[in-house]
C-alpha positions in Angstrom: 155.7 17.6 100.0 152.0 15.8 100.0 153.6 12.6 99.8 155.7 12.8 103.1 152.4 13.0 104.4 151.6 9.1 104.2 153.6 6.0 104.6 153.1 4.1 101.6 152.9 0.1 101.7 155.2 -1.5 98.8 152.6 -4.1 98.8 149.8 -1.7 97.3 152.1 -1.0 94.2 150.4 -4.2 92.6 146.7 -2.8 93.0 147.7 0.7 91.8 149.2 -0.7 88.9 145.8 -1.8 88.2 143.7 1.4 89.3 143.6 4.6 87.2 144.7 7.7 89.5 144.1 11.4 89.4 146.4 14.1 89.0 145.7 17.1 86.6 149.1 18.0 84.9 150.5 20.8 86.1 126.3 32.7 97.5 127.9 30.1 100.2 126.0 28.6 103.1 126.3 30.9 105.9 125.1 30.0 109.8 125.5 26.9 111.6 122.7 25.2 110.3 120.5 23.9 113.6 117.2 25.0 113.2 114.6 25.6 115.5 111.8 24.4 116.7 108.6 26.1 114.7 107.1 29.6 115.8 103.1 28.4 114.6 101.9 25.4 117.0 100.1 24.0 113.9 103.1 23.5 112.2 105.2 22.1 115.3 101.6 20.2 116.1 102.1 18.8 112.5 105.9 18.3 112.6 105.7 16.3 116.1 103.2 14.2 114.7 105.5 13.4 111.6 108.1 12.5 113.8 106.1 10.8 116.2 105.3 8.4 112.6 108.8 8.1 112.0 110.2 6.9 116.1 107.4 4.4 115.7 109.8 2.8 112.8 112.6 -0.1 113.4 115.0 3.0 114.6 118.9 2.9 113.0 120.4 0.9 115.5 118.2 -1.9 114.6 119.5 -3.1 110.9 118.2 -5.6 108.2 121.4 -5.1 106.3 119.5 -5.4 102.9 118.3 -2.7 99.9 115.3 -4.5 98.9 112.4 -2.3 100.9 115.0 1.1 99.9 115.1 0.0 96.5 111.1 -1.2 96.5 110.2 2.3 97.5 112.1 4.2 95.1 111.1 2.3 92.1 107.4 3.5 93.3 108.6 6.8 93.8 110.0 6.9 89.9 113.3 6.8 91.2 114.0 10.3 92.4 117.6 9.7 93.4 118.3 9.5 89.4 117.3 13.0 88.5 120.6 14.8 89.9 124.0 13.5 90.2 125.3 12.8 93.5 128.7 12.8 95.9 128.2 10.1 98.1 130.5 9.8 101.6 131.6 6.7 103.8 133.9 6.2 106.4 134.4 6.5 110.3 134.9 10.0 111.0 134.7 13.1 109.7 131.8 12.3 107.3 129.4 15.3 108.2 132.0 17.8 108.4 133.5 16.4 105.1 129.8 17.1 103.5 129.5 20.2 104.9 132.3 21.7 103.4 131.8 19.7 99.7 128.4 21.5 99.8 129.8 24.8 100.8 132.3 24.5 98.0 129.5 23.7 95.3 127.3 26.3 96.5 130.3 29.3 95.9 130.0 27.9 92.5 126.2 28.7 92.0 125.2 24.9 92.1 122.2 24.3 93.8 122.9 21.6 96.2 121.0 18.8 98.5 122.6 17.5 101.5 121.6 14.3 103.7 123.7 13.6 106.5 122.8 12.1 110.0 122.5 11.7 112.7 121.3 15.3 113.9 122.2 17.5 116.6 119.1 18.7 117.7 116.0 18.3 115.1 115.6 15.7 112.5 114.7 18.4 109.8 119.0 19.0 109.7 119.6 15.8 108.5 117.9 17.4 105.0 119.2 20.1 103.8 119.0 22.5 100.5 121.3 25.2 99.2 123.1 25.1 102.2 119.9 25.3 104.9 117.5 22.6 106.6 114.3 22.8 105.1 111.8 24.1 106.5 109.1 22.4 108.6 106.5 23.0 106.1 108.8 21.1 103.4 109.8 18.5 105.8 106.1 17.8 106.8 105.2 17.9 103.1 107.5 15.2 101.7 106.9 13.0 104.5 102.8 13.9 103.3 103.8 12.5 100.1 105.9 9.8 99.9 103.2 8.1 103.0 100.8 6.3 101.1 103.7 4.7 99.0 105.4 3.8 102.2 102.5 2.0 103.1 102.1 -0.1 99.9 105.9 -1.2 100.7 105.2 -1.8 104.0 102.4 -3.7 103.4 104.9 -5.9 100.2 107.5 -6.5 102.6 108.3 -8.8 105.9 109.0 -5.4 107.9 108.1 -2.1 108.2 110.6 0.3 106.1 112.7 1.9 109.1 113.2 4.9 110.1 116.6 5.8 108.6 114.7 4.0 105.1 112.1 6.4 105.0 113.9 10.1 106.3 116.2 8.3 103.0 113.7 8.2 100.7 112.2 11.8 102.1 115.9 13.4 101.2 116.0 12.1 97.8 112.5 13.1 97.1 113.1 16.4 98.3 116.2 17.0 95.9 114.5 15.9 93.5 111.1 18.3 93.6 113.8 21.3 94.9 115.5 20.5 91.9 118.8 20.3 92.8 121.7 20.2 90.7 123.9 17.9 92.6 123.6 15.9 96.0 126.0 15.4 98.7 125.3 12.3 100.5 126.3 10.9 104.0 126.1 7.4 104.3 124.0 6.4 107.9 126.4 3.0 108.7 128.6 0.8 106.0 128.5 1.3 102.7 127.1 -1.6 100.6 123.5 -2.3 102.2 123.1 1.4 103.5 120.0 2.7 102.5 121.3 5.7 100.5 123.1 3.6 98.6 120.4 3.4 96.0 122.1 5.9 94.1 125.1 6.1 91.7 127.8 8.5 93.4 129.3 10.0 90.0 132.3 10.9 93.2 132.8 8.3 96.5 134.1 10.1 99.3 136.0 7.8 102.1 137.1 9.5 105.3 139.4 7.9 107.5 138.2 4.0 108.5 139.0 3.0 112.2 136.6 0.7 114.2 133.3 1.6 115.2 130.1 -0.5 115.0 131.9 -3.6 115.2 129.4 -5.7 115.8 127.9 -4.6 112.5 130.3 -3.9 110.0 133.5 -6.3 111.6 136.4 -5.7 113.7 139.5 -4.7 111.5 139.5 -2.0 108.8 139.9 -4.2 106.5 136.5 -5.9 107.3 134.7 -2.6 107.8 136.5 -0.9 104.7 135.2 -4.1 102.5 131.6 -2.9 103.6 132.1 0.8 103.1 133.6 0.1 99.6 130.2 -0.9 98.4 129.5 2.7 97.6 132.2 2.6 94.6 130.1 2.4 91.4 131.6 1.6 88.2 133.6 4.3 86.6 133.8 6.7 89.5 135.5 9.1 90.7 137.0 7.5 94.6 138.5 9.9 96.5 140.8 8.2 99.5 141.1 10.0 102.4 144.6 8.5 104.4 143.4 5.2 105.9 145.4 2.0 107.2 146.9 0.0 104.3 144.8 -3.1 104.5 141.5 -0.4 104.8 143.2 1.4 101.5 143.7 -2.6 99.7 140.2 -3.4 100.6 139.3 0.2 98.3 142.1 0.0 95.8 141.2 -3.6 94.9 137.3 -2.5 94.5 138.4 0.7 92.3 140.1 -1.5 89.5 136.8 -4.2 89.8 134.5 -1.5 88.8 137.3 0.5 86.8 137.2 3.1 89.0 139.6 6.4 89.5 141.6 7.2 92.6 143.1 9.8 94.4 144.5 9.4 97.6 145.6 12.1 100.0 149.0 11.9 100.8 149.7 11.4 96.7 147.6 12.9 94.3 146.5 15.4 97.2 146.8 16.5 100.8 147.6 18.9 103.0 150.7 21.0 102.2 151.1 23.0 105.3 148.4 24.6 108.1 148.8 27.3 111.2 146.6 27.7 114.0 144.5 31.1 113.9 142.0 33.1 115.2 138.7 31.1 115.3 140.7 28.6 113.2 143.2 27.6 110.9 145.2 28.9 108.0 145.6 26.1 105.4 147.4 25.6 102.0 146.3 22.6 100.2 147.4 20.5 97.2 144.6 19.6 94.8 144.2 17.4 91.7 145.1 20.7 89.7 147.4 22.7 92.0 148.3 24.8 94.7 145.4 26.6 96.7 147.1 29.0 99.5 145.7 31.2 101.9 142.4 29.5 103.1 141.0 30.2 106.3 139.0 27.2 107.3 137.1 28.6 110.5 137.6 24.7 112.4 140.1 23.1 114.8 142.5 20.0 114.5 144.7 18.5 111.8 141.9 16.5 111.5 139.5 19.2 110.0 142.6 20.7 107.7 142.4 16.9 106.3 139.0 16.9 105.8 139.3 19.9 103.6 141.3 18.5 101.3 139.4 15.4 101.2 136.3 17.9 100.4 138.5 20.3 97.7 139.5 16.7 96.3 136.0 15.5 95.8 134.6 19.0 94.2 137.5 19.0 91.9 136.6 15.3 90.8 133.2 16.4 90.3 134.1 19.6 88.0 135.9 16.6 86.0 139.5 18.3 87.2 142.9 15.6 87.4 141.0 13.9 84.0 139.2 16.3 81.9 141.0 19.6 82.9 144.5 21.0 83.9 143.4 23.7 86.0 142.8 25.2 89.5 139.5 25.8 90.7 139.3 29.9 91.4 140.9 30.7 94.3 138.8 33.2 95.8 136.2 31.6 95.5 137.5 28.4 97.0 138.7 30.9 100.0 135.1 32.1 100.5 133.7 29.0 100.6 135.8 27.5 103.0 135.9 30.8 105.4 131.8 30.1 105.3 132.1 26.6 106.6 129.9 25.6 110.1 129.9 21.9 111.6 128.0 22.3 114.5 128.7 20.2 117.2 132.3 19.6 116.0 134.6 21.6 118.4 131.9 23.7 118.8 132.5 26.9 121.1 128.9 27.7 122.4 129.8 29.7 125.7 132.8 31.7 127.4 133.9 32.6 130.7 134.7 29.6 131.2 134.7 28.2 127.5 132.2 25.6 126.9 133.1 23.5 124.0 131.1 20.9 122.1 132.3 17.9 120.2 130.0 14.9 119.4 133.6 12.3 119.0 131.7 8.6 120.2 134.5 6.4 119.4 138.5 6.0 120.2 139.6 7.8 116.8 137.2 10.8 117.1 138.3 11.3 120.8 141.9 11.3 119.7 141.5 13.5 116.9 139.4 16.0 119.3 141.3 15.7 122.2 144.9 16.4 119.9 143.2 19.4 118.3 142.1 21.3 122.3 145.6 21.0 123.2 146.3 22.8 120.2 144.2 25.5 120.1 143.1 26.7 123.2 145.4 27.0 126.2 143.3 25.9 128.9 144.8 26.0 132.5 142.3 23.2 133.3 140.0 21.8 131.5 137.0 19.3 132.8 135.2 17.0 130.5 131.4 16.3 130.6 130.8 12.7 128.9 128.1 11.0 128.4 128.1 8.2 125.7 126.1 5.4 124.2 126.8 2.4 125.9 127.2 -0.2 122.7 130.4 1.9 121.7 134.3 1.7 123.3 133.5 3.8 126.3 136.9 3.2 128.0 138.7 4.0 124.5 137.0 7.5 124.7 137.9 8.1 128.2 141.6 6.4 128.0 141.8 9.0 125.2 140.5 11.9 126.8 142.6 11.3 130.0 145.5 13.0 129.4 143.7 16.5 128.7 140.9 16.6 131.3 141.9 17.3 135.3 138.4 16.0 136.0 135.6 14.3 134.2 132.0 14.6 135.0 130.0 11.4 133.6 126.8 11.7 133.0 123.8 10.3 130.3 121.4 11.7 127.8 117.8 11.1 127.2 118.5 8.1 124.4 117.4 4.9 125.4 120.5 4.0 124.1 123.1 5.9 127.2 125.0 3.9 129.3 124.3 4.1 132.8 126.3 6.4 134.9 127.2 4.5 137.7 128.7 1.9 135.3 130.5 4.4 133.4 131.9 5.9 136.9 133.0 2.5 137.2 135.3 2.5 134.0 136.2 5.9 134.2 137.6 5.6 137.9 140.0 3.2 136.1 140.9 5.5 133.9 141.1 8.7 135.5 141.0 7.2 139.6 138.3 7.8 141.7 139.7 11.9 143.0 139.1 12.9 139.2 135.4 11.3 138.6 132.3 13.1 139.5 128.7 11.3 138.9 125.7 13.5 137.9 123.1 11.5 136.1 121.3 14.7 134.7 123.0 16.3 132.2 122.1 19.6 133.4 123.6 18.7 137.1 126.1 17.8 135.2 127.0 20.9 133.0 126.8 23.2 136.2 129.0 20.6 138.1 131.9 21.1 135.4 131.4 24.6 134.9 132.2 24.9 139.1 134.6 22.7 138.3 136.3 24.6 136.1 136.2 28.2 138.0 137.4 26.6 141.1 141.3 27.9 142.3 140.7 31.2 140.1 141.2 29.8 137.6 138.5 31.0 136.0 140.3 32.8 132.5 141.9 29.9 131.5 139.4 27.3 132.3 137.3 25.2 130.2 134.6 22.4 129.7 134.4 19.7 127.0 131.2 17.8 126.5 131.2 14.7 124.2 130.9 11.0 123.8 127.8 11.4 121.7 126.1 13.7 119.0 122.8 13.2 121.3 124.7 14.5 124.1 126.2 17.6 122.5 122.9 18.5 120.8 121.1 18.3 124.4 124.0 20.3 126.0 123.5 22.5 122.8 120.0 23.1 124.1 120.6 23.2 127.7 123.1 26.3 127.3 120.7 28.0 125.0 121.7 27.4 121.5 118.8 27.6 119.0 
């Protein structure tokens, strides 16, 4: 049953008493969604020049954790992000992939949809995407043409610059709104309450599972972080809880009943009912606010992505007004070819074999857990050799101290961000980790791919051997690059 699935606290049973909850009485996307770089040098020309504009901003490491200048440039704009309702998705992991597959379900049903997720893999034109595509370079360098001089005049209101992630924000909304789409699915960039994209109204809040990760910005418990992501709960939404730690879920529960919000929370009004490992995947049935779906192929690895479908299935059904308005299923096969159509590039990503070269952009403890539980079970690798190169503000020995059980050697490495942690110094945490026979330094990234792949065809072992690269999204994408993706 769903509710095995989740340990309940006794203590919540006040805060639900207060809280309404959810439980309906008894053309997809297709590719993976990376584009590339344009064919016509007047277009890339103009589209390196936009983003050349938008690098020169405060980038999104560097926070004024306000709404004013977001909030100042839509009311210029005529507030574009009111012209569609909107899905709007918080948490520590699992937010893209959770998006992805929200969008992929709304699209089956002939919605037109706009997505906005971040950061990217490989170009920034990802992070905006319409009926289930990036747009194009033409549109990308278009909106940013448009919403400029407005941009300016804010800038020139305010004490700083709008930032980067301020700005691609305001270009997403924008775009959805000229497309037009008929619903938005929205990724917040960090937090919750003073995010940028949290100028709209999510008719549905999406949480996926809270851990720790920019602590230094958002606190360092979940129930500090969770009272920052709940800030995306509007008043008489739909919230849809994906299993979190209790005091995370009190933090949420106790911000549903302030804004008389509805909940549904896997593990109760939804979940996971059962799930087998497949071919290229994973065989799921899952329990939804109106019933039973069996028989969906979801074309991911790890318990973790089987929970972030029903966290997605969850959210569409609160959307279509099911568990409150209806007492229904959505249709089935349609729900099954939505979910076989899913892509989250970068997220377990197999991008080579002989040996397998996987992809996974985990950055933090949780993510690394999640991805590391989810190799073991799918592929039976004889040896497998991790390539990691991570940002250096984030828990570099939880990644590794995670990882360590499933990689015979680890290659450390950096990528082009300003933001990598020096490879020596992470040689010197993962040789307490791993000890010093298991470490290999190669401060390139492409030494570093070719010293794992040796790696891993050493002993003939070459059929069952494999290579992992993570620790950062900016890592996979350049790996994703380097071995000739896109």
């Amino acid at each position: 049953m769903v509710e095995a699935e989740t340990d309940r606290d006794p203590d919540l049973a006040v805060i639900e008493a207060g809280s309404r909850t959810l439980r309906a009485q008894a053309g997809p996307p297709q590719g993976d969604g990376i584009p590339a770089r344009p064919e016509d040098p007047e277009v890339d020309r103009a589209l390196r020049e936009v983003e050349a504009e938008l690098a020169g901003r405060w980038g999104e490491t560097k926070l004024d954790p306000s709404v004013r200048r977001i909030e100042a440039l839509m009311d210029v704009l005529g507030s574009p992000q009111r012209a569609y309702p909107s899905i709007h998705i918080t948490g520590t992991n699992g937010k893209t992939s959770t998006a992805r597959m929200i969008e992929a379900l709304l699209s089956a049903f002939e919605l037109r949809t706009g997505r906005y997720t971040s950061p990217h893999v490989q170009s920034v034109t990802e992070r905006i995407s319409l009926d289930g595509a990036p747009i194009s370079a033409e549109r990308f360098i278009d909106t940013y043409r448009d919403i400029a001089p407005y941009v300016q005049m804010v800038d020139e209101r305010e004490q700083y610059r709008l930032s980067f992630f301020e700005v691609l924000t305001a270009m997403a909304y924008a775009a959805f709104a000229d497309a037009p789409v008929d619903v938005a699915v929205v990724e917040v960039g960090m937090g919750g309450t003073w995010d940028a994209t949290n100028v709209i109204d999510g008719d549905v809040a999406v949480v996926t599972p809270i851990s720790l990760d920019h602590t230094d910005r958002l606190g360092d418990t979940p129930e500090q972080i969770a009272g920052e992501k709940s800030g995306i709960i509007k008043k008489d939404a739909t919230v849809v809880l994906a299993q979190q730690p209790v005091d995370a879920a009190s933090v949420m529960l106790k911000r549903a009943v302030e804004v008389d919000a509805t909940v549904a929370r896997e593990g109760m009004e939804f979940g996971v009912l059962s799930r087998e490992v497949a071919v290229g995947g994973q065989l799921l049935t899952l329990r939804g606010l109106g019933g039973e779906y069996e028989g969906i192929f979801l074309p991911l690895y790890g318990a973790h992505q089987a929970h972030n479908a029903a966290v997605a299935l969850a959210a569409v059904e609160a959307f279509f007004g099911i568990g409150s308005e209806h007492a229904r299923t959505l249709d089935i096969d349609t729900i099954r070819s939505a979910f076989a159509s899913v892509a989250s590039p970068g997220r377990l990503e197999v991008v080579r074999s002989s040996p397998t070269v996987i992809l996974d952009a985990a950055h933090n403890p949780a993510g690394a857990r999640a991805a590391a539980e989810a190799v073991g079970e799918a592929f039976g690798f004889s040896r497998l050799v991790g390539v990691v190169g991570p940002s250096a503000d984030k828990d570099v020995r939880g990644v590794l101290e995670a990882f360590e059980p499933i990689f015979a050697e680890v290659v450390v490495t950096r990528n082009s961000s300003h933001r990598a942690m020096d490879p020596d110094e992470l040689a010197a945490i993962a040789v307490e980790v791993f000890g010093p026979e298991r470490v290999q330094v190669e401060p390139r990234l492409d030494d570093a791919l070719e010293a794992a792949i040796t790696l891993a065809e050493e002993e003939g072992e070459y059929a069952g051997a494999g290579v992992l690269v993570t620790g950062s999204v900016i890592t996979v994408g350049e790996a994703r690059l380097l071995l000739g993706r896109n």
